[in-house]
C-alpha angles and dihedrals in degrees: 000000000000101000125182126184123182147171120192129171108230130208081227131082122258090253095048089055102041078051092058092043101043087049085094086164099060094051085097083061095064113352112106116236091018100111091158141036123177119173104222093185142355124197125179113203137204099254093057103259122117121220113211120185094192124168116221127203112217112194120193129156112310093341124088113182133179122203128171122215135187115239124210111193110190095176092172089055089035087235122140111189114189114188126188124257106171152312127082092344129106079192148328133204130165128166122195122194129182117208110184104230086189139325094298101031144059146186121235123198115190140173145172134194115178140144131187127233092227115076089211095055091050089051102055083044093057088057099052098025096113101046092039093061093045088048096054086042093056077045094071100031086056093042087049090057094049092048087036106025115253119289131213 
């Protein structure tokens, strides 16, 4: 039951980073362990939000695993909701929320909440947990300043 919560201020505005975030397609570009993406539907509803139902291939070691997640996109509120749909997973659930500091900052609140279904996998995960989750965070702070230009 590895669970992370953060919040982080970014150099970047609230809309440039729920853009980065809600770019599910492009995590194979820059997120470690993401080696596939592929966008099963994509449904665009009345009130603005965009619903994505996308499997992701997550390759580690010796161990290659596909999961697919619903993701709910809310631009005008800056959420992002992902629930899980299959694969390793018992469940799976992440929220992401962008709060402008100012006109050039935000603050982003994320958390995620997942277990595997093999006792193995969630083993190897317990081990790494921690550094794995610094590791995908410097992943999009690094990606953000490639898309935005580095901040000081």
């Amino acid at each position: 039951m590895p669970t992370h919560a953060e919040k982080r201020v970014m150099p970047y505005s609230a809309d440039q980073m729920y853009a980065l975030i809600a770019d599910v397609r492009a995590y194979p570009e820059f997120l470690p362990w993401c080696s596939a993406c592929r966008i099963r539907k994509r449904e665009e509803r009345e009130d603005g939000s965009e619903r994505i139902e996308a499997d992701l291939v997550i390759s580690f070691k010796v161990f290659r695993e596909r999961f697919g997640s619903r993701v709910d996109l809310y631009p005008d509120e800056r959420r992002i909701d992902v629930a899980y749909l299959d694969g390793p997973f018992r469940y799976l659930n992440n929220h992401w929320t962008f709060r402008p500091v100012d006109a050039g900052s935000c603050e982003v609140d994320f958390f995620v909440d997942f277990e595997f279904k093999s006792i193995v996998l969630q083993k190897l995960i317990g081990v790494v947990f921690n550094e794995a989750m610094q590791r995908i965070v410097r992943a999009f702070e690094q990606r953000a300043a490639v898309l935005y230009g580095p901040k000081a």
